[in-house]
C-alpha positions in Angstrom: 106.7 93.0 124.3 103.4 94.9 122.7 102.5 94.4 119.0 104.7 97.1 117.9 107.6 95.7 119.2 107.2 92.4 118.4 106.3 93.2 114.5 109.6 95.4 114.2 111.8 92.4 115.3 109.9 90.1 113.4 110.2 93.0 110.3 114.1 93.2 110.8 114.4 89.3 110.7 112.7 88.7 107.9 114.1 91.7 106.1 117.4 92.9 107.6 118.6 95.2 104.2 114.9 97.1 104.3 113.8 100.4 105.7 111.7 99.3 108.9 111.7 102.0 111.4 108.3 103.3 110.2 105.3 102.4 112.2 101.6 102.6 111.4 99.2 105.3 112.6 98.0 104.0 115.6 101.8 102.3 116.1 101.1 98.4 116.5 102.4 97.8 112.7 105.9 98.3 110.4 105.5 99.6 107.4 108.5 98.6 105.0 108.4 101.1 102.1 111.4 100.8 100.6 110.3 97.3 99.5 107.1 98.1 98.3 104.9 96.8 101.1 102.3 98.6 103.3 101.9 97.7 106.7 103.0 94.0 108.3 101.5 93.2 111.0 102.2 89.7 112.4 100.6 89.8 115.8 96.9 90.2 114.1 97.5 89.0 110.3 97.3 85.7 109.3 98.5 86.9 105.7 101.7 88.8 107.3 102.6 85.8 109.8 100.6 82.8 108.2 104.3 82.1 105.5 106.3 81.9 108.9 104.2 79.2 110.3 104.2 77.0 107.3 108.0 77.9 106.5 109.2 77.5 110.6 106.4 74.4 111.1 105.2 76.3 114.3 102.0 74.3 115.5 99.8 76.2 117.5 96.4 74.7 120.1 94.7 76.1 122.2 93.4 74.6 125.7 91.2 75.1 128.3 92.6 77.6 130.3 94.9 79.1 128.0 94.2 81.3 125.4 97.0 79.8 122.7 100.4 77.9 122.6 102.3 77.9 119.8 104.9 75.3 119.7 108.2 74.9 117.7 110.5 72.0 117.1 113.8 72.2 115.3 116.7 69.6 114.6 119.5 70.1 117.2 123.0 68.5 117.0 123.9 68.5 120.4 120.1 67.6 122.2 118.3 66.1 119.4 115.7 68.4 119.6 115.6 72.2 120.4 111.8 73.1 121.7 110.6 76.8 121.6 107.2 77.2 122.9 105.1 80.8 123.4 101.5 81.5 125.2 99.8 84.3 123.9 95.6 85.8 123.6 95.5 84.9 119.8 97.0 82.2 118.1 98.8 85.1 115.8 100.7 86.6 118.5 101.8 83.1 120.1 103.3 82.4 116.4 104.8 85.7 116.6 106.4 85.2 120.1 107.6 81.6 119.4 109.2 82.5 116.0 111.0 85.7 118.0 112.1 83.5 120.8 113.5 80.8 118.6 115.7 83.5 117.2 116.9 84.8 120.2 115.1 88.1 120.6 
């Protein structure tokens, strides 16, 4: 997935009732306008994906030879544990990618 596509699933998560088919300029960010919020980009902004790690607990570390991992761990009835993890170039992205594939996207 690029940036663009990855902050318009993340976008329609976080807010499935709002507008968020616009895209920035250069098209890597969703702009949601009909809540009053400029562009969200959560591959590159730690103020746009930084509440989703904190709420969703995602850790993230990075490694020689690998660029990040982001890591996420979540109460599961029938394993114990469920474990969702994500490599990406920035440790944005990987929290990006890690949330998206824990959803099922």
């Amino acid at each position: 997935m690029n940036d663009a596509e990855i902050n318009l699933a993340i976008a329609k998560i976080e807010y499935p009732d709002a507008d968020v088919s616009m895209f920035s300029e250069d098209g890597s960010a969703v702009t949601i306008p009909n809540i009053g919020w400029g562009v969200t980009d959560y591959c590159n902004d730690w103020s746009d994906i930084g509440p989703i790690i904190e709420r969703e607990k995602i850790k993230l570390f990075s490694s020689e030879g690998v660029d990040w991992k982001a890591t996420l761990v979540k109460p599961c009835s029938e394993l114990g544990y469920r474990v969702w993890t994500q490599e990406a170039e920035t440790p944005t992205k990987a929290a990006a990618l890690c949330y998206l594939k824990m959803k099922g996207q």
